[in-house]
C-alpha positions as CSV (number, residue, x, y, z in Angstrom):
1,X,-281.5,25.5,207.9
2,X,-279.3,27.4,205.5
3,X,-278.4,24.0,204.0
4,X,-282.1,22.4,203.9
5,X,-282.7,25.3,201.9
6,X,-279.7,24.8,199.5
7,X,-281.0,21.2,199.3
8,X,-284.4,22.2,198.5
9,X,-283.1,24.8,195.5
10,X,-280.6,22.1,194.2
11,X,-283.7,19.4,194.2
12,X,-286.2,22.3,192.4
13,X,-283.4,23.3,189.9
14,X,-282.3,19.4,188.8
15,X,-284.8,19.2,185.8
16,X,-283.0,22.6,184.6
17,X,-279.8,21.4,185.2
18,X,-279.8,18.0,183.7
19,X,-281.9,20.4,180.5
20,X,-278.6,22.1,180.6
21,X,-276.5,19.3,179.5
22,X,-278.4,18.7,176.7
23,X,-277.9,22.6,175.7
24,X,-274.8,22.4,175.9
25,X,-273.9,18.9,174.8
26,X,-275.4,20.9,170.8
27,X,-271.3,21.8,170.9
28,X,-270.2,19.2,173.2
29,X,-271.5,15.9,173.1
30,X,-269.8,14.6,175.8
31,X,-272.3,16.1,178.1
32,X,-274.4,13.6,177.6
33,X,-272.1,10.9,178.3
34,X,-272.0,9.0,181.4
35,X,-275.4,10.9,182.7
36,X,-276.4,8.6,185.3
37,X,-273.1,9.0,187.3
38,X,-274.0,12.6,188.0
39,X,-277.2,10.9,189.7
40,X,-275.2,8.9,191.9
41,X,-275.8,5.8,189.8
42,X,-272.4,3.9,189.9
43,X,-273.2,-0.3,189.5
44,X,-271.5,-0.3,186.3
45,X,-268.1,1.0,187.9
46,X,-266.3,-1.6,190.1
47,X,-266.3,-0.4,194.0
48,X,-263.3,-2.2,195.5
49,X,-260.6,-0.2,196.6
50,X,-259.0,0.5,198.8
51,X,-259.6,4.4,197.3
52,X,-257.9,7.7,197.6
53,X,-260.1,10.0,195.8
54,X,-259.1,13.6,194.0
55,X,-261.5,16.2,192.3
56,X,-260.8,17.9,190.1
57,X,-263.3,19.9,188.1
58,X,-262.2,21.0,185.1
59,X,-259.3,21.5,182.5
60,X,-257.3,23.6,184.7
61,X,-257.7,21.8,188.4
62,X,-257.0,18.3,186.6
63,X,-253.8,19.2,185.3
64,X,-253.0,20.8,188.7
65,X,-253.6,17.7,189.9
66,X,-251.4,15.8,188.1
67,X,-248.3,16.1,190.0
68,X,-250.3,15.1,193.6
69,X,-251.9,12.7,192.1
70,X,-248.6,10.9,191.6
71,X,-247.2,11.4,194.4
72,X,-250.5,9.4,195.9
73,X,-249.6,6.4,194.1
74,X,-245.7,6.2,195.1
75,X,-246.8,6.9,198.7
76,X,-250.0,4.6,198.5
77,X,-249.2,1.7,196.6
78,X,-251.8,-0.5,197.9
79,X,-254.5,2.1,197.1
80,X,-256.5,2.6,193.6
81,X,-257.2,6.7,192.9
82,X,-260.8,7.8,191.8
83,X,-260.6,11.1,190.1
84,X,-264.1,12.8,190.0
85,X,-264.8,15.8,187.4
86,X,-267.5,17.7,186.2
87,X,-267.5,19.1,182.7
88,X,-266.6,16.6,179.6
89,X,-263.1,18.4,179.0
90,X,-261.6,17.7,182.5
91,X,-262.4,14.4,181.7
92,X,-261.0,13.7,178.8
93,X,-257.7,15.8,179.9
94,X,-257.6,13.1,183.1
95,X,-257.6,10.5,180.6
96,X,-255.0,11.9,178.5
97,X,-252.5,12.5,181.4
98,X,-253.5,9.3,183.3
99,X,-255.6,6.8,180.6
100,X,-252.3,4.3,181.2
101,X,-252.5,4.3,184.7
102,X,-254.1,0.9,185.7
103,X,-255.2,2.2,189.5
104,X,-256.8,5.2,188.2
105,X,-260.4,5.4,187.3
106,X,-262.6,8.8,186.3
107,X,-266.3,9.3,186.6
108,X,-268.4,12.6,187.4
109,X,-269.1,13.6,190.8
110,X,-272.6,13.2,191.7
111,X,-275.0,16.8,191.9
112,X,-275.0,18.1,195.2
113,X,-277.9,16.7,196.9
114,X,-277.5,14.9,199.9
115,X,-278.9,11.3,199.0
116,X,-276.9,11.5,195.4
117,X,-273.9,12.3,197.3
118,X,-274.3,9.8,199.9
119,X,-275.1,7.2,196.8
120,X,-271.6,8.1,195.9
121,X,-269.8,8.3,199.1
122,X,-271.4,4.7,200.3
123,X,-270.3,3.0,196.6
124,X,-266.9,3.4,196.6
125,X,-265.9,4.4,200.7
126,X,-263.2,6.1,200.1
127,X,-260.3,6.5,202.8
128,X,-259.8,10.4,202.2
129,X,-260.6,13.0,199.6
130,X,-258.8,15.8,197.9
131,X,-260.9,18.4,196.5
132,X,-259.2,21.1,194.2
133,X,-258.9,24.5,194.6
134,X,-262.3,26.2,195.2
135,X,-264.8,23.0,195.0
136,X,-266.8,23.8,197.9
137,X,-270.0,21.6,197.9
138,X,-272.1,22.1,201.5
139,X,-273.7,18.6,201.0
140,X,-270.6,17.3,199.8
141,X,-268.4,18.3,202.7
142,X,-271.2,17.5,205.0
143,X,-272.0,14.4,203.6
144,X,-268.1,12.9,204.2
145,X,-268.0,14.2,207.7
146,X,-270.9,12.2,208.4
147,X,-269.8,9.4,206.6
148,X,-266.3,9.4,208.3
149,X,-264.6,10.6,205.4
150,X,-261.4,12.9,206.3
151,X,-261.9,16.0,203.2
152,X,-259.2,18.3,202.5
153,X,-259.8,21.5,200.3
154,X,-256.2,20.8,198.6
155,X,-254.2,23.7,196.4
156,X,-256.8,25.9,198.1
157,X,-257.6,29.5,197.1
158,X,-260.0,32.2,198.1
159,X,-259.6,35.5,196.0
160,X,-261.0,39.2,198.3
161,X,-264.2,38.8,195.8
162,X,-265.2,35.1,196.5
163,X,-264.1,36.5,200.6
164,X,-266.4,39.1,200.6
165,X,-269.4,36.6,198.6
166,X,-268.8,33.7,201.2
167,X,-268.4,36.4,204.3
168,X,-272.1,37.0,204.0
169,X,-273.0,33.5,205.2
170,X,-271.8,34.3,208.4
171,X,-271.5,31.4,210.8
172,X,-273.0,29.0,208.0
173,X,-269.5,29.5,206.4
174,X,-267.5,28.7,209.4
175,X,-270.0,25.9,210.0
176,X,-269.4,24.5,205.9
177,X,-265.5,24.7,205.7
178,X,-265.4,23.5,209.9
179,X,-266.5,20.3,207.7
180,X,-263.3,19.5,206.1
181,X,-260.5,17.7,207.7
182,X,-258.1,20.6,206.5
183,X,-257.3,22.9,204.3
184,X,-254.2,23.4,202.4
185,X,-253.9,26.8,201.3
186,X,-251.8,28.4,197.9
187,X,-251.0,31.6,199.7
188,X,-250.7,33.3,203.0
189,X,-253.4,35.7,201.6
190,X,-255.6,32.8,200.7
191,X,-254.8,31.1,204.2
192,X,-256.0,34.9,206.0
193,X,-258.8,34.7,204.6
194,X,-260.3,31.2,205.2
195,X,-259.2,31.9,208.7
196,X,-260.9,35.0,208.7
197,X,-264.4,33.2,208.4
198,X,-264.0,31.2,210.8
199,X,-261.9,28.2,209.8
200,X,-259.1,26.8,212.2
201,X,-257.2,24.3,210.4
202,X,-255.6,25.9,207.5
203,X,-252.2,25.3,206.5
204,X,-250.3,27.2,204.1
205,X,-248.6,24.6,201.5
206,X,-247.6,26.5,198.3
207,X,-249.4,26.3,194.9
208,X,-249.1,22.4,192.9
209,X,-249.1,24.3,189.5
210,X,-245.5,24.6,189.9
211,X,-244.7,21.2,190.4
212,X,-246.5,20.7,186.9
213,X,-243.3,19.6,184.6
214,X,-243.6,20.1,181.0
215,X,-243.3,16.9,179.2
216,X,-240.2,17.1,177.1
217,X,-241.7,15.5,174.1
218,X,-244.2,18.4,174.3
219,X,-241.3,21.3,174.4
220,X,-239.7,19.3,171.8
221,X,-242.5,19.5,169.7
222,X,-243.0,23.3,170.5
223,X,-239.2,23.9,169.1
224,X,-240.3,22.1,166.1
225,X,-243.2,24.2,165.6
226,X,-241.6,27.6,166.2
227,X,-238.5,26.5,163.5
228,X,-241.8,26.5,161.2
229,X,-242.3,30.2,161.6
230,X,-238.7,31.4,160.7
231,X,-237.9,34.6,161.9
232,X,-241.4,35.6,162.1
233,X,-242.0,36.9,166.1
234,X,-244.7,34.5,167.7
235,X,-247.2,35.4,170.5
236,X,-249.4,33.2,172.2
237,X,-252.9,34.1,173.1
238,X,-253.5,31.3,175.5
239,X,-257.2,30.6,177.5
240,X,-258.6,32.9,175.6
241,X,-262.5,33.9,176.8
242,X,-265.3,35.0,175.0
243,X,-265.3,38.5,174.3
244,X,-261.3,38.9,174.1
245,X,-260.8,37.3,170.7
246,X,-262.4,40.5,169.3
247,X,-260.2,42.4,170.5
248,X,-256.5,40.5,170.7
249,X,-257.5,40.0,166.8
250,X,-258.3,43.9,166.3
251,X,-255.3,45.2,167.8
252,X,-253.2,42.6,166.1
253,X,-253.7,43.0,162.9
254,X,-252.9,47.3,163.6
255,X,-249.1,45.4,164.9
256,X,-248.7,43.8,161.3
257,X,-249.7,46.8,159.6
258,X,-247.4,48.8,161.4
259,X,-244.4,45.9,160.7
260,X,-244.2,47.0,157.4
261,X,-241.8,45.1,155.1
262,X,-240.5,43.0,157.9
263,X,-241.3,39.9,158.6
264,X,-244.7,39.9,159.8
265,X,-245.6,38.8,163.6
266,X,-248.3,35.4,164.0
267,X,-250.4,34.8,166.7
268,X,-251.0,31.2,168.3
269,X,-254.5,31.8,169.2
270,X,-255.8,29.3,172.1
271,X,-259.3,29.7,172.8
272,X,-259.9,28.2,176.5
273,X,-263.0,26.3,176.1
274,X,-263.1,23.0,172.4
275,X,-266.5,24.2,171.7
276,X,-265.3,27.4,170.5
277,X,-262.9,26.5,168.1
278,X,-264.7,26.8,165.2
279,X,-266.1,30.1,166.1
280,X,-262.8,31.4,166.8
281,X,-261.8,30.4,163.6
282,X,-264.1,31.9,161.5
283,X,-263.8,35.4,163.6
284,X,-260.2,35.2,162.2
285,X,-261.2,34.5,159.2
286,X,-263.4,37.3,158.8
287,X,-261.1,39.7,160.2
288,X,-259.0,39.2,156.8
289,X,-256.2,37.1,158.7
290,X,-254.8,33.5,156.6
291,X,-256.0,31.0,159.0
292,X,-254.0,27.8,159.8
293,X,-255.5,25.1,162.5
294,X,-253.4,23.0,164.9
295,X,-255.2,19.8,163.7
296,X,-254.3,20.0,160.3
297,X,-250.8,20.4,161.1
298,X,-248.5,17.6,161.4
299,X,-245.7,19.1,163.6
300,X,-243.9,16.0,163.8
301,X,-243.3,15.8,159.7
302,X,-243.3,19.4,159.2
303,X,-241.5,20.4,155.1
304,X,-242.9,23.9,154.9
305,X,-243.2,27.0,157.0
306,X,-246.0,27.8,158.6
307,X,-247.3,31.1,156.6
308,X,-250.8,31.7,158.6
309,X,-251.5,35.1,160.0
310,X,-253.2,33.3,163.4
311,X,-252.5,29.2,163.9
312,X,-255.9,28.2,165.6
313,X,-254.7,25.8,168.4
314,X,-257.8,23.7,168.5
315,X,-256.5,20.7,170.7
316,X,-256.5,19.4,174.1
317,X,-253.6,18.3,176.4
318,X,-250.5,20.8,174.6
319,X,-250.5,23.8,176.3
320,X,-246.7,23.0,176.6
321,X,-246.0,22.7,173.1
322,X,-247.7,26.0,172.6
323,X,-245.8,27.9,174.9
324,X,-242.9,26.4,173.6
325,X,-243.5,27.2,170.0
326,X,-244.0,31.6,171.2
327,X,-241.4,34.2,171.9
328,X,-244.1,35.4,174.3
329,X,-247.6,34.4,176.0
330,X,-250.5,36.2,176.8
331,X,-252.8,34.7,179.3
332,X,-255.9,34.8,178.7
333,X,-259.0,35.6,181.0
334,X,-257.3,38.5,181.9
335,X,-258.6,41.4,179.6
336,X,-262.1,40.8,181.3
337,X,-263.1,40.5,184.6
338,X,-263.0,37.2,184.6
339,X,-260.2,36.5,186.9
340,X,-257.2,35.4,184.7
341,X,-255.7,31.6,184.1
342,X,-252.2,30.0,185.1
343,X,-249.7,32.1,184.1
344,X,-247.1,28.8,185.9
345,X,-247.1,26.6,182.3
346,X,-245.6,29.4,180.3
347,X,-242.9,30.4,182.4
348,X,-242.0,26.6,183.6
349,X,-240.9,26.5,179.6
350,X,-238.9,29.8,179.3
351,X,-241.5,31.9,177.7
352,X,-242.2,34.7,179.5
353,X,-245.6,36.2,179.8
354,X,-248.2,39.2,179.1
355,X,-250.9,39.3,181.5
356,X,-254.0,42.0,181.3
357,X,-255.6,44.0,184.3
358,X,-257.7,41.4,185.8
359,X,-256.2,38.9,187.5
360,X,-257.9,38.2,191.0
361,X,-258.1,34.4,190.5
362,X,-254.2,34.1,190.5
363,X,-253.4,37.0,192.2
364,X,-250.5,36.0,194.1
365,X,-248.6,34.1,191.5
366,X,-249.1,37.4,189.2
367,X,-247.8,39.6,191.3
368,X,-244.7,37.0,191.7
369,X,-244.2,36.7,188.4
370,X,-244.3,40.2,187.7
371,X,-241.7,41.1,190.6
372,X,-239.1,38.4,189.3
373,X,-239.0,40.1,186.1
374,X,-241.3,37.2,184.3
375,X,-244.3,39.1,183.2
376,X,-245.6,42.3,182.6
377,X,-249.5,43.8,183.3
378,X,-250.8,45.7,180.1
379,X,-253.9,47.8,180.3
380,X,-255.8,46.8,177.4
381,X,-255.0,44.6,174.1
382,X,-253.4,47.7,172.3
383,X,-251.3,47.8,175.7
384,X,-250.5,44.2,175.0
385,X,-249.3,44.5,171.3
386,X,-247.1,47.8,171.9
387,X,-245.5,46.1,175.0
388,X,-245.3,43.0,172.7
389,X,-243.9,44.8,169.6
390,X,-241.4,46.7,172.1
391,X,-240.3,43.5,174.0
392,X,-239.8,41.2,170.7
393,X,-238.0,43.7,168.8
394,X,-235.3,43.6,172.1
395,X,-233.2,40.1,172.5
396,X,-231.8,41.2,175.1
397,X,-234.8,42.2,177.0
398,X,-236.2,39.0,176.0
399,X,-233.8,36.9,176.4
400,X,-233.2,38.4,180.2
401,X,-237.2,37.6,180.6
402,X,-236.7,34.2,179.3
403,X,-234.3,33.4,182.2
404,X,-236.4,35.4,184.9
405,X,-239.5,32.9,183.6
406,X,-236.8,29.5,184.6
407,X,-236.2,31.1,187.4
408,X,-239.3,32.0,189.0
409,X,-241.2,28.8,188.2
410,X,-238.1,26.7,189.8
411,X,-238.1,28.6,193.3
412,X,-242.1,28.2,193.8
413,X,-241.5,24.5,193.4
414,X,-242.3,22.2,196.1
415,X,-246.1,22.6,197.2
416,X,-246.6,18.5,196.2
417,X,-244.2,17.5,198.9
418,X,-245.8,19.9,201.7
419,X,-249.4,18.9,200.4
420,X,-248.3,15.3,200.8
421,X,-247.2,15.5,204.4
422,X,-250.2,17.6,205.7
423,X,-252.2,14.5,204.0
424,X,-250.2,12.0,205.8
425,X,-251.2,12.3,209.3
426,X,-255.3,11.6,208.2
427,X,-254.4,9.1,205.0
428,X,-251.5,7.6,207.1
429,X,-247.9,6.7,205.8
């Protein structure tokens, strides 16, 4: 019943949400790209597979991805992969990290109604899924049991708040995740809790984020960029969300008054979300700062130091470099109640990391970090530029950071290897 209804609210709210992608398509016109797949409509893609399919939502889950998604094509060599997003930007970092990949193939998962779905699932038949980290779609998951579909929720995570939320459904919950073939949990914590509504087969098989290897060109480029800044000290602001820019701008321009004579500190600001870049921009603009941006920098034939009080890094796809090219990260998402970001990609280069109060998304991997001597919590952003100020001005501290930051993202490694095995027994070998 509980489901009829969702149905029923999904079918009422589809004029509002296909309206939406036109809103926001104003800043991103790639939501109205490729419309019809999100109605199930698939002709003009071809259907023969055999397929292994992984979703991956976004930005964050498709890069995630990346190292399983690999390790599907080595074990499964006589299978394509169809990866499925749902915003633009997940998209278009799939086809960066995969656009060479002849057995690959992106489109956008279908809206969660039960005859779109079904549209989907009957087109391409594929022999399992992999669904990211929290992509929990009732029809979805109902919809491949039915159609014989074995469904994993894959790097899975549950944080206490999205636990108590779900917790209210009851049985329905139990009932929804019962749906999926298994699930392959990040943490013990994570795996407590989906057994705590209800759900028998979880397995606990470590987070894929630290499988993710920098590319070396990437930390190569990073090293290039940071030689630009001399012996100016560099902090990242990385995934910055809406709301924290104020502030991380505010506080830092108090840390280059108070450098004095010295060379003056930069920031690397890294605003999570393209459509933001401009605004960003011109908020550091009109807080007084010289404003340089990553796309009209070429870091491969740089002749002149980079001068810029912030260095806007408006691209896709180089998170690497930009860790590389800091002294020190702060992860955004984290000054807000908004959950955090990866904190993985910063320490798997050496840089070690800065993270704010709120960090329930990535709870576990925080407090990791933060026990092996790779991170530190601040309170608030003038936390985060005294802690900065104290930490950059010590190379010894930093540099005994820097090696904490190797070290904990090399002992995490290994999740892709227990993901795949788990997968084996349903996909075969």
């Amino acid at each position: 019943m509980l489901r009829f209804v969702y149905s029923l609210l999904w079918l009422v709210a589809l004029p509002a949400a296909l309206l939406r992608l036109v809103w926001r398509a104003r800043k991103e016109p790639g939501y109205l790209e490729h419309v019809g797949e999100r109605l199930g409509a698939y002709g003009h893609l071809p259907a023969a597979g055999p397929w292994l399919w992984v979703h991956a939502v976004s930005v964050g889950e498709t890069r995630a991805a990346q190292p399983l998604i690999e390790a599907l094509l080595a074990a499964y060599p006589g299978h394509r992969l169809l990866l499925t997003h749902m915003t633009p930007t997940g998209r278009q970092t799939g086809a960066q990290l995969f656009g060479k990949e002849p057995r690959i193939m992106q489109c956008y998962l279908p809206y969660d109604l039960p005859w779109l779905v079904s549209r989907f699932l009957r087109y391409f038949r594929p022999a399992g899924g992999m669904l990211m980290e929290t992509e929990v779609w009732p029809n979805l998951v109902h919809g491949a049991r039915r159609a014989g579909v074995p469904l994993f929720l894959v790097n899975a995570r549950l944080s206490p708040r999205s636990f108590r939320r779900t917790a209210r459904f009851g049985r329905a919950a139990a009932a929804m995740y019962g749906d999926f073939a298994g699930m392959l949990a990040q943490t013990v914590g994570d795996a407590e809790r989906f057994e705590a509504l209800g759900v028998a087969a979880v397995q606990v098989t470590g987070n894929l984020k630290f499988d993710m290897q920098p590319a070396p060109a990437s930390v190569e480029r990073g090293k290039r960029l940071r030689q630009a800044f001399g012996e100016r000290a560099v902090l990242a602001a990385a995934s910055t969300r809406e709301g924290e820019e104020p502030l991380l701008l505010d506080a830092f321009s108090r840390w280059q008054q108070l450098s004095g004579n010295t060379p003056r500190p930069a920031l690397l600001l890294i605003p999570r979300h393209p459509q933001r870049f401009d605004e960003v921009a011109a908020m550091a603009a009109r807080a007084g700062f010289t404003v340089q941006r990553r796309s009209e920098l070429d870091i491969d034939q740089l002749s002149a130091p980079v001068t810029a009080d912030v260095v806007l890094g408006d691209s896709m796809g180089e998170m690497a470099m930009y860790f590389a090219a800091s002294d020190l990260a702060f992860i955004g998402g984290s000054l807000m109640p908004l959950g955090g970001q990866n904190l993985i990609e910063s320490c798997a280069v050496g840089t070690p990391v800065l993270i704010g109060p709120h960090t329930f998304n990535f709870a576990q991997a925080t407090e990791d970090a933060i026990a092996a001597g790779a991170c530190l919590r601040v309170a608030d952003a003038e936390d985060l530029v005294r802690t900065a100020s104290k930490v950059l001005s010590n190379s010894a501290s930093l540099a005994d950071m820097r090696a904490h930051a190797h070290t904990f993202a090399g002992l995490h490694r290994g999740a892709t290897v227990r993901t795949l095995a788990a997968l084996a027994q349903a996909l075969g070998t």
